[in-house]
N, C-alpha and C positions, 0 to 999 in steps of 0.2 A: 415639368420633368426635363432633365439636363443630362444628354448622354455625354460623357467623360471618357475619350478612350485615349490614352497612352500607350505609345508605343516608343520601348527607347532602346535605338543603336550608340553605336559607338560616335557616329559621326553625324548623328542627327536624329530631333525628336519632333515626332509629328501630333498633332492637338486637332482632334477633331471637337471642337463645341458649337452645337446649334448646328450650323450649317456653314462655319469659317474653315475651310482646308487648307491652310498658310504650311507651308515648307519651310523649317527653323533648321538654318547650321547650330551647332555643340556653342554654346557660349556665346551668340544672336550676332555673329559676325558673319558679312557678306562671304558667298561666296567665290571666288577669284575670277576674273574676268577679263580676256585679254584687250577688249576695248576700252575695260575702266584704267588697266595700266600704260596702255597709250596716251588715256588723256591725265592720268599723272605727270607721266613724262613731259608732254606738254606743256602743263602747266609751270613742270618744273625748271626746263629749259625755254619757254619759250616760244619752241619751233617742233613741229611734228616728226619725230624720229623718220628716218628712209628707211630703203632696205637694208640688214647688212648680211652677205653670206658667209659660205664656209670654204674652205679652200678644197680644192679636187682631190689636194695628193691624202692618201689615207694616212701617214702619220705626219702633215701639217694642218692645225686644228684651230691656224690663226684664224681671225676675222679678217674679212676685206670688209679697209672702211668705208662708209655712204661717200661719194665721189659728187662735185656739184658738176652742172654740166654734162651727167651720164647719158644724154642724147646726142651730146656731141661724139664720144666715146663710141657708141652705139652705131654711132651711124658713118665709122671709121671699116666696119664689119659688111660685107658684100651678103643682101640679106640669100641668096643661095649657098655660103657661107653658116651663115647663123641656124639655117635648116639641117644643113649635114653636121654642124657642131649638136646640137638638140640630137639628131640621132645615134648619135654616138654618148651618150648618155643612158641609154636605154638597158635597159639589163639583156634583151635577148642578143646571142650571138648572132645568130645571123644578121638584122638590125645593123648590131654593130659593125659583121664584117662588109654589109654592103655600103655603108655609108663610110667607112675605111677607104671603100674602094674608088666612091664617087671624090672622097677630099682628096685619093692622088692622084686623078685625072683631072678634078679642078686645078690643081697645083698644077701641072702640065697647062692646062689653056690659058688658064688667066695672067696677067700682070705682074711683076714684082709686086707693084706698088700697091695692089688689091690683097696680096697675098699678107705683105707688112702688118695690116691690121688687124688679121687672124692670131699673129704669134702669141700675144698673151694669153690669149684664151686659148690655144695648143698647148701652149705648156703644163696646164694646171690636168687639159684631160688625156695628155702623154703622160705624166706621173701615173694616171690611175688606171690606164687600158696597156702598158706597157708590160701592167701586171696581170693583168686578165688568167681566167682560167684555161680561157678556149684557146689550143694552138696557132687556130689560123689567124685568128683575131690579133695575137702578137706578131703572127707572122706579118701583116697586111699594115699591121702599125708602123713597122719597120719598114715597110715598104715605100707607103705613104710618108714617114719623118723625111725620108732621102731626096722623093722630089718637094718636100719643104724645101730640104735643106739646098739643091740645086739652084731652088729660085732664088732664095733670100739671102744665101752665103753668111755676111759678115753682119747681118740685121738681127741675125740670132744670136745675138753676143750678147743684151742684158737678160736675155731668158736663163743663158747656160748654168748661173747658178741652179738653180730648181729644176734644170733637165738632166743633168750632168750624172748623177748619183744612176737613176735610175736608166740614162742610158746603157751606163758601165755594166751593169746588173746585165739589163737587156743582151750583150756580147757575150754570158756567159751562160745563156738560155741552154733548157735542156730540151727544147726542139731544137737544132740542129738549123734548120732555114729559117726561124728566127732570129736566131744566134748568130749569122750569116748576113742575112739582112742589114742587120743593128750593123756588125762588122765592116758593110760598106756603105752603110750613112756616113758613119765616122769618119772612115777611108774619105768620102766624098767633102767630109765639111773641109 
């Protein structure tokens, strides 16, 4: 005696006989795997793909490409720096506006030249907290971009494409002392 049971979805039909319990995709093809498409890739270039991200600003959707030497990169970034960048990241406001608070008092102690290799990674999450919902959080951002901008002056000059737009915005804030803010970054650059 041979119990036969079928049972059939859309996306897959299961076959209990005897005592075999095999999981069949529709048409006995694997199901998708993100380490079997890595070691395609692999195989197909080569070399083991990197990371690649997404850009901060919400309507720039480019890739940033695998960069070789990203520990040299890395390690251009003062890691108390990299911490308060990570918190600024964060969905909660508060979060946000404390670690606001701690990157313009870093800016105030530290060096130009420690400061120089934070700016790329400013720009991308100035585009996206410039817009934030929370008042203070813009207000604090703008406060923070001016002693950016006090330190670095003229080193922010291949950022301004990708800051530019969104500072402009920023001056026409309808909080009022964000709007102010932004007004004497600008004044200051």
């Amino acid at each position: 005696t041979v119990l036969l049971v079928v049972t059939r979805c859309s996306t897959s039909v299961s076959f209990t006989m005897g005592g075999k319990n095999k999981q069949r995709t529709k048409g006995n093809l694997q199901p998708s795997s993100s380490s079997r498409a890595a070691e395609l890739l692999a195989r197909e270039s080569g070399e083991v793909p990197g990371f690649i991200g997404f850009g901060a600003c919400q309507n720039d959707l480019g890739y940033v490409p695998v960069v070789q030497g990203a520990e040299e990169i890395d390690s251009l970034v003062d890691a108390e720096f990299r911490l308060v960048l990570r918190k600024l990241y964060k969905r909660d406001a508060t979060t946000k506006l404390k670690a606001m608070h701690e990157f313009a008092a870093m800016c105030k102690e530290r060096e130009p030249e420690v400061i120089k290799g934070v700016i790329p990674y400013w720009s991308r999450i100035y585009c996206k907290i410039s817009l934030d919902t929370d008042r203070r959080v813009r207000e604090a951002t703008q406060q923070a971009f001016e002693q950016l901008i006090l330190k670095v002056k003229k080193n922010l000059a291949p950022c301004l494409k990708s800051i530019m737009g969104y500072w402009l915005i920023s001056q026409c804030d309808t909080y009022l002392p964000a709007a102010s803010a932004a007004k004497v970054a600008f004044q200051a650059a």
